[in-house]
SEROLUM-309169 format. One line per field, with one value per atom (N, C-alpha, C): residue in one letter; x, y, z; residue number from 1. Coordinates in pm, whole numbers. Each point is the difference from the previous one (the first is absolute). Layout:
BEGIN
residuo [a, ...]
u [X, ...]
v [Y, ...]
w [Z, ...]
num [NUM, ...]
//
This chain:
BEGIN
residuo [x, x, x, x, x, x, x, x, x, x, x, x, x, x, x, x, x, x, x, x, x, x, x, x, x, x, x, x, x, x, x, x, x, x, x, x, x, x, x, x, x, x, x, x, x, x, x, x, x, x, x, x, x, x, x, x, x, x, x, x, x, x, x, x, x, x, x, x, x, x, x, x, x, x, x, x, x, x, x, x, x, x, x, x, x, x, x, x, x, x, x, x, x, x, x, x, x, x, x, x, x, x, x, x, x, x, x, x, x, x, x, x, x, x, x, x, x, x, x, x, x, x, x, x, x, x, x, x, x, x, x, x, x, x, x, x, x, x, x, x, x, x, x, x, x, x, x, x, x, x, x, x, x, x, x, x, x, x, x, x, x, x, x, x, x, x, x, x, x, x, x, x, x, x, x, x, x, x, x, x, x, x, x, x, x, x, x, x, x, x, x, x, x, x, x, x, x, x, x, x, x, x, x, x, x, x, x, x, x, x, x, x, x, x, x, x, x, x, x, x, x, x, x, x, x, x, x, x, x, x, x, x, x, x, x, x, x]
u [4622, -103, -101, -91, -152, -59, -74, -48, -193, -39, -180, -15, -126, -70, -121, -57, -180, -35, -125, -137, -61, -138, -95, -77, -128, -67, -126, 9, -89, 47, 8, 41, -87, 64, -72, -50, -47, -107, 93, 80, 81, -101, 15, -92, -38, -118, -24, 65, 41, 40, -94, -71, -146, -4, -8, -7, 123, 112, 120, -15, -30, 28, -112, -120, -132, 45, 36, 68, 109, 80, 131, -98, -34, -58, -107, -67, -88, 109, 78, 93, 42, 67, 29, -85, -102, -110, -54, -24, -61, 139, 126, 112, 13, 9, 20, -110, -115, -144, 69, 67, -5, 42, 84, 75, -91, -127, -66, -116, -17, -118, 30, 135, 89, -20, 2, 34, -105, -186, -89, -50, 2, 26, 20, 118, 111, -120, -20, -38, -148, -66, -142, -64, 58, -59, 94, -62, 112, 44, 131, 73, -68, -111, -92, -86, -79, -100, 56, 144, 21, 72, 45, 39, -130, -103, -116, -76, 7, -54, 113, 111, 67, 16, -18, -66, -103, -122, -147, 46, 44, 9, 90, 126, 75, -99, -27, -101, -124, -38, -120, 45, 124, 28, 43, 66, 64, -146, -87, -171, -46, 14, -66, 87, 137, 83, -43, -31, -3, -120, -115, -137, -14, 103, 11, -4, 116, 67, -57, -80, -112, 60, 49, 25, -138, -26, -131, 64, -130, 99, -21, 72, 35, -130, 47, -114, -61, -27, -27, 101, 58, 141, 111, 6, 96, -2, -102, -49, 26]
v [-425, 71, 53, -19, 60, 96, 105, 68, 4, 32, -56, 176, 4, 120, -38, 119, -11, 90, -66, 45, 18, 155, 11, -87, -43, -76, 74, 144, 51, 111, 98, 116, 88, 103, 139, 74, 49, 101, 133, 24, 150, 63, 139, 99, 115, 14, 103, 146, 89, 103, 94, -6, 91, -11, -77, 2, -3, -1, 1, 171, 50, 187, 14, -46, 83, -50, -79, -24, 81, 62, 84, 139, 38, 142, 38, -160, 23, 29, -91, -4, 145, 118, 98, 102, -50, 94, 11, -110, -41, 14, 2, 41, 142, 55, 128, 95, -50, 62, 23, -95, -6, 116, 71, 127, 120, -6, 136, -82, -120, -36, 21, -68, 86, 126, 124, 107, 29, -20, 7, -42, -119, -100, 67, 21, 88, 114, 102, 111, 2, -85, -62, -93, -105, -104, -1, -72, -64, -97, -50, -88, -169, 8, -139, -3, 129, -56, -39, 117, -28, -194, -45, -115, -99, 42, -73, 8, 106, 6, -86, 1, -76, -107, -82, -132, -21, 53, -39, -18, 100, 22, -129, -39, -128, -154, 30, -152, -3, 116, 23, -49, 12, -38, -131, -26, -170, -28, 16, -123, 66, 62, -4, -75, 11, -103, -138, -46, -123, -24, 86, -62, -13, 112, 10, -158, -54, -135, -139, 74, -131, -64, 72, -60, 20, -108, 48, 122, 64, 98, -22, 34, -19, -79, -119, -13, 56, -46, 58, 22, -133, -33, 35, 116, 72, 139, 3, 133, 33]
w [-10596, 72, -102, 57, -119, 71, -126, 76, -19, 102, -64, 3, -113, -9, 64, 70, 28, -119, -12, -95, 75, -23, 119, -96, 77, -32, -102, 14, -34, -18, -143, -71, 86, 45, 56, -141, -37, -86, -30, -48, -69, 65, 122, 24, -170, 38, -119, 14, -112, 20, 28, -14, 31, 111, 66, 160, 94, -60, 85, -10, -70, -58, 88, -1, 105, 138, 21, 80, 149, -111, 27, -21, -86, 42, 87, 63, 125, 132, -53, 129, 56, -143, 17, 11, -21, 33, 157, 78, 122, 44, 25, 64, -24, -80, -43, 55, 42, 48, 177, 16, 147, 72, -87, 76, 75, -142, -1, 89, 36, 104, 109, 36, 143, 11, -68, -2, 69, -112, 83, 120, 2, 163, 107, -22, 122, 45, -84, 62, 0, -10, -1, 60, 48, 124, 117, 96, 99, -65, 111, -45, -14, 117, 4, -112, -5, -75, -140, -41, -148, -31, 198, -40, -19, 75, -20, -129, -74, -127, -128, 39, -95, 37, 67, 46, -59, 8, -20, -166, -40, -165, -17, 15, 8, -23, 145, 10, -117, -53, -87, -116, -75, -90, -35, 155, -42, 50, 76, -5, -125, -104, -143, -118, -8, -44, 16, 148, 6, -73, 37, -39, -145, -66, -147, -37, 81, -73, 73, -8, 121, 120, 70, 148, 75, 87, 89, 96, 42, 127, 139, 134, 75, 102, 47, 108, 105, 86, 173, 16, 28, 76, -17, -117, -81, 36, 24, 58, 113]
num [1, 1, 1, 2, 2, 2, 3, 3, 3, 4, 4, 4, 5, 5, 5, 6, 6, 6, 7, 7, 7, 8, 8, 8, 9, 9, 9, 10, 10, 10, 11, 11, 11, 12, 12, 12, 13, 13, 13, 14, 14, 14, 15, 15, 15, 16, 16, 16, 17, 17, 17, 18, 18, 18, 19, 19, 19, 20, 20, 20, 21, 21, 21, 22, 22, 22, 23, 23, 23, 24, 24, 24, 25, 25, 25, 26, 26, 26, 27, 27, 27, 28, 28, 28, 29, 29, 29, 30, 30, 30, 31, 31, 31, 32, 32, 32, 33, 33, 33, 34, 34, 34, 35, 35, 35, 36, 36, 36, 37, 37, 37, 38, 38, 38, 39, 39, 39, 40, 40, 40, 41, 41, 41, 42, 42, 42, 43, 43, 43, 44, 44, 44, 45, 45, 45, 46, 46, 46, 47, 47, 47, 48, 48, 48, 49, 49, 49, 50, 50, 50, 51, 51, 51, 52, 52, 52, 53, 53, 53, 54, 54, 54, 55, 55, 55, 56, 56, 56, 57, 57, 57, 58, 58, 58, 59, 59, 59, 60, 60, 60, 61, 61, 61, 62, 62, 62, 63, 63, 63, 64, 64, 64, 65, 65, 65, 66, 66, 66, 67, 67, 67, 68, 68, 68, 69, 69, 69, 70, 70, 70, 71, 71, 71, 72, 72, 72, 73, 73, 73, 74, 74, 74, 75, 75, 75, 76, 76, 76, 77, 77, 77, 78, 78, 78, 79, 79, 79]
//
């Protein structure tokens, strides 16, 4: 009995440490933020509008991501 190895066809890139570390302390930063935004939230909007404002802010960022990386943006028919 033999045994075969796979080869990928193509080496992935070692991530950089510089950016695995900015990385992880965005992470803990924008998680760690969340407590004290609730806090304000809570005793400062309704429950719609604060879900409607974190929506708008959501969608705002992934349509600037995309446009960052050149995706066209949404059609009519998307709309």
């Amino acid at each position: 009995m033999t045994t075969a190895t796979v080869t990928p066809d193509v080496a992935e890139p070692a991530p950089h440490r510089g950016r695995l570390l900015f990385s992880l302390f965005a992470l803990y930063v924008i998680w760690g933020s969340t407590y004290l935004a609730m806090r304000f939230a809570l005793t400062g909007f309704p429950p719609f509008r604060m879900a409607g404002m974190r929506f708008l802010l959501a969608g705002g960022v992934l349509f600037a991501g995309l446009r960052l990386k050149g995706q066209p943006g949404p059609g009519l028919r998307q709309w």
